[in-house]
C-alpha positions as CSV (number, residue, x, y, z in Angstrom):
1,X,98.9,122.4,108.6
2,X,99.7,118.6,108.6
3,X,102.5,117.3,111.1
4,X,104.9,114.9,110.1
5,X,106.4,113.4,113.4
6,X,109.8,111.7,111.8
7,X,111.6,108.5,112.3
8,X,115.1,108.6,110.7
9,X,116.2,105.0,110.8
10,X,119.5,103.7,111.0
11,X,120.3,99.6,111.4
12,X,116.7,99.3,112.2
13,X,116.7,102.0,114.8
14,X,115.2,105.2,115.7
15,X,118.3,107.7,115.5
16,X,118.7,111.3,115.2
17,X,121.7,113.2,114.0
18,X,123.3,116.2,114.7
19,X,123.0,118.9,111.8
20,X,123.0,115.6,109.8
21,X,126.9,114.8,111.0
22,X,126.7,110.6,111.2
23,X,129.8,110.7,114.0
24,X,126.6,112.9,116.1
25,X,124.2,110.2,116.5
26,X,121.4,109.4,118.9
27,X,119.5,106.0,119.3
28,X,116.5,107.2,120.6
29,X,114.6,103.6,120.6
30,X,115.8,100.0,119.1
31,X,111.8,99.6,118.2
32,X,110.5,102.2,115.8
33,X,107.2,100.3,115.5
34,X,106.1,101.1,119.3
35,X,107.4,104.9,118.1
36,X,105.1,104.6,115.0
37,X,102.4,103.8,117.0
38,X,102.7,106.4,119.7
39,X,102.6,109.0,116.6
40,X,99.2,107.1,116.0
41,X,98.1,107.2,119.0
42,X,98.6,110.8,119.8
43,X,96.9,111.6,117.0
44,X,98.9,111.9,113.9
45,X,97.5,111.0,110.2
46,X,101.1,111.2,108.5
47,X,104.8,110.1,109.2
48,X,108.0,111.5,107.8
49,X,110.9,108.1,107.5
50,X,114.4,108.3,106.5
51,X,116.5,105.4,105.8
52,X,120.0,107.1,106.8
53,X,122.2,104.0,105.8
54,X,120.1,104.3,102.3
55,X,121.0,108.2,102.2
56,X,124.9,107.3,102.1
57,X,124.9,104.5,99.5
58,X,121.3,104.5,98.1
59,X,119.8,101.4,99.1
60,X,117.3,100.1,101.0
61,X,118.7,98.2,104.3
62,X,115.6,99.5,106.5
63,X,112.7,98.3,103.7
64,X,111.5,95.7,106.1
65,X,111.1,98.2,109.2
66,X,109.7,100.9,107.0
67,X,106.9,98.5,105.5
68,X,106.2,97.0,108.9
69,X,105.2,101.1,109.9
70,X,103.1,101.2,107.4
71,X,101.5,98.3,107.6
72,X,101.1,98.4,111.8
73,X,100.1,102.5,111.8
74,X,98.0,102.6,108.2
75,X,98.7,106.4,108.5
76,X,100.5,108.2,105.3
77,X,103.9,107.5,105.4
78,X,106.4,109.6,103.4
79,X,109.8,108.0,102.8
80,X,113.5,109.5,102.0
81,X,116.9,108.5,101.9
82,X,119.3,107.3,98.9
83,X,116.3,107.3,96.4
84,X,118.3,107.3,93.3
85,X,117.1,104.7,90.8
86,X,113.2,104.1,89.2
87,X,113.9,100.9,91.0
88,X,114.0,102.0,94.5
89,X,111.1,103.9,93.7
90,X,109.0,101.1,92.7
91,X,110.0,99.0,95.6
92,X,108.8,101.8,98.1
93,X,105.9,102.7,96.3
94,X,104.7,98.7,95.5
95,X,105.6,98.3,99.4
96,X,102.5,100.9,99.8
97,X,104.6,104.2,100.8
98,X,102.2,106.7,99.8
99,X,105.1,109.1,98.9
100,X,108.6,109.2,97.7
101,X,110.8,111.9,98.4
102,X,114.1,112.0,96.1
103,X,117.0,114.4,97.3
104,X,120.6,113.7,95.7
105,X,119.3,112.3,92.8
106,X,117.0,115.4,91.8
107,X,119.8,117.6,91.8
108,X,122.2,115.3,90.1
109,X,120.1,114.1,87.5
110,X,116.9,116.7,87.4
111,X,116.1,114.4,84.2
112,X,115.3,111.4,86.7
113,X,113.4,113.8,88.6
114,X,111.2,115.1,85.9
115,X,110.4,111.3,84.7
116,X,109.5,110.4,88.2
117,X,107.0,112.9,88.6
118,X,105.9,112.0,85.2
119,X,104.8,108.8,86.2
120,X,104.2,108.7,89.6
121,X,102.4,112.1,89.8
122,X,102.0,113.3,93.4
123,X,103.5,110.4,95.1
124,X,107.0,111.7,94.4
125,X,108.2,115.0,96.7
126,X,111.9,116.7,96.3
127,X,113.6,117.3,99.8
128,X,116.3,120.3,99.3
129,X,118.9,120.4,102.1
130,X,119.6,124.0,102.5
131,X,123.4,125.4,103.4
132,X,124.1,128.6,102.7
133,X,121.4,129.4,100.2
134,X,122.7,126.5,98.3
135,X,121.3,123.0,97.7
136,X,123.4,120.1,100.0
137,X,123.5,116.6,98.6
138,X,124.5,112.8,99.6
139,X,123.1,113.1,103.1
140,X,124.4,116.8,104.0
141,X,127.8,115.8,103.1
142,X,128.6,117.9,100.5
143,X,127.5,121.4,99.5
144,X,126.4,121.8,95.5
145,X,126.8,124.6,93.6
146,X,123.3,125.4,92.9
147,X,121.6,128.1,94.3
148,X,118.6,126.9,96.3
149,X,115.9,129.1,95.0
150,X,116.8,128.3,91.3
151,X,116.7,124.7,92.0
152,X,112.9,124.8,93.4
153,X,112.0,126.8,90.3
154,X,113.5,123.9,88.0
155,X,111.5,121.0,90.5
156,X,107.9,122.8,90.4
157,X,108.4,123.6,86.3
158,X,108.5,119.6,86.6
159,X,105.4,119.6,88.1
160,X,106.8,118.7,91.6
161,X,104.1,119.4,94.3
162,X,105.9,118.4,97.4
163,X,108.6,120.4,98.6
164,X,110.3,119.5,101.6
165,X,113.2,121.9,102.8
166,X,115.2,121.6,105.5
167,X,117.7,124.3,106.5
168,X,120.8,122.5,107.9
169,X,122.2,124.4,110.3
170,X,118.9,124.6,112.3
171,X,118.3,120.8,112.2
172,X,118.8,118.7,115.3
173,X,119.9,122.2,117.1
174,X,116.5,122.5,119.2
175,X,117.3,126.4,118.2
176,X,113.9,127.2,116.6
177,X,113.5,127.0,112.6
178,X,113.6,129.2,109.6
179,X,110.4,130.6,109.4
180,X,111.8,133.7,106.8
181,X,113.3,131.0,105.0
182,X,109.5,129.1,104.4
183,X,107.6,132.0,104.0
184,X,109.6,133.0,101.2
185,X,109.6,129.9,99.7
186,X,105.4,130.2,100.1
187,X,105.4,133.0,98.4
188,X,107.3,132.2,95.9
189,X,106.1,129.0,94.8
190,X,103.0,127.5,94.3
191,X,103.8,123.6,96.3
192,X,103.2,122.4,99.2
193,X,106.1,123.0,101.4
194,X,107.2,121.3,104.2
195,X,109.4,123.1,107.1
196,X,111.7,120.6,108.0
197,X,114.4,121.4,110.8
198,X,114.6,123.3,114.3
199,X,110.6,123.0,115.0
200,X,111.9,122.4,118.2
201,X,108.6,124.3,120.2
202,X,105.1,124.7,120.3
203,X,105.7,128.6,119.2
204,X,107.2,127.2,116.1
205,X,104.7,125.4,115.3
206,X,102.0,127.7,115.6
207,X,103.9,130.8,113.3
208,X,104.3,128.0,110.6
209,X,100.9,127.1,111.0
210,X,100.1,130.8,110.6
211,X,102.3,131.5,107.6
212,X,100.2,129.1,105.6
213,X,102.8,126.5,105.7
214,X,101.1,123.0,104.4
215,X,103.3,120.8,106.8
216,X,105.8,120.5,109.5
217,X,108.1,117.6,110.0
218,X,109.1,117.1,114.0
219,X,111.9,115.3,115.4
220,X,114.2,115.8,117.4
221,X,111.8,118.1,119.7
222,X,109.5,114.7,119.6
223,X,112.3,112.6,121.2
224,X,113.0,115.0,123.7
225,X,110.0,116.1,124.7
226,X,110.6,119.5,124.1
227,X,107.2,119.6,121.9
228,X,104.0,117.4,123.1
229,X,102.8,115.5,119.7
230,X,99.3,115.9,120.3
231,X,99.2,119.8,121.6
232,X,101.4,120.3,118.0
233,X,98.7,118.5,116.0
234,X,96.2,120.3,117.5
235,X,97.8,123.3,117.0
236,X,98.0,123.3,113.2
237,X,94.7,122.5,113.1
């Protein structure tokens, strides 16, 4: 199982949020390069980055920080946040992101979805924000009315091979993550999912690891030091 220790960026800051409520925010360092490079440095191969101002209005105000990550660390860097338009895409993916991970827009326009994975292949992922068995949009702010399950179905007849999910009540909560939740979502699909949300200890990590899960995004247990980096990647291993 691959980690993905996160960076969620916010006015070129390392932030977390609370069960992705913007009024519940964290600056956890005004330098997310040093971050970047202690993910390098204990060990990791991959980083998860989300541009939080880009979730709300679909831009890119953290480009510059996101391309300096990937150009200091070298390591595969995965980016979300307000990817709505083929030209956001390009700009990430010219930058030299090695994924793209499109939320909102997949589930407002699964057309856009299915041409991006037409032409970009395996550098394009779907995150689906889980609440309630249903499929949250616009940075957690609103609820949809599509069942979850349904909605991976549509994303992997696209040819999606990335799934990222994150449950939202369990991210940012430190209470331990969904583990029925990605099993079933192994089972039931044939992608590589990503647990995102409530790893928040080394026992987490190792059950994921266990169920066959292909990766595991930490963050908020990073931050706080509730999980050591390098005893999680060596874990999965």
């Amino acid at each position: 199982m691959i980690i993905f220790p996160a960076i969620d960026l916010f006015d070129g800051k390392a932030v977390r949020l609370f069960k992705g409520d913007y009024n519940q925010m964290t600056v956890y360092s005004n330098n997310p390069i040093e971050i970047a490079m202690d993910f390098l440095n204990a060990g990791a191969t991959h980083i998860h980055l989300v541009d939080l101002e880009g979730a709300k209005d679909g831009t890119t105000p953290n480009l510059e920080t996101i391309c300096k990550i990937k150009n200091e660390t070298n390591l595969f860097c995965e980016v979300g946040g307000g990817i709505r338009s083929e030209e956001v895409i390009e700009k990430y993916i010219n930058a030299g992101l090695d994924r793209v991970i499109l939320g909102t827009a997949a589930v407002t326009n699964p057309d856009f979805a299915k041409k991006a994975a037409e032409k970009y292949g395996e550098k394009i992922a779907i995150g689906v924000d889980i609440k309630d068995g249903y499929v949250a949009v616009k940075g957690w702010t609103e609820k949809s009315n599509l069942d979850a399950f349904d909605f991976c179905r549509q994303m992997q007849s696209f040819g999606i091979k990335t799934l990222i999910c994150t449950d939202i009540s369990k991210d940012g909560a430190m209470l331990g993550t969904n583990h029925e939740l990605y099993e079933k979502l192994r089972k039931n699909f044939d992608m590589q999912i990503i647990a995102s949300g409530g790893v928040s200890s080394i026992d987490d990590v190792k059950k994921l690891a266990e169920n066959k899960t292909y990766g595991a995004i930490i963050g908020k247990a990073y931050y706080t030091k509730a999980i050591n980096l390098s005893e999680a990647i060596e874990v999965a291993k």
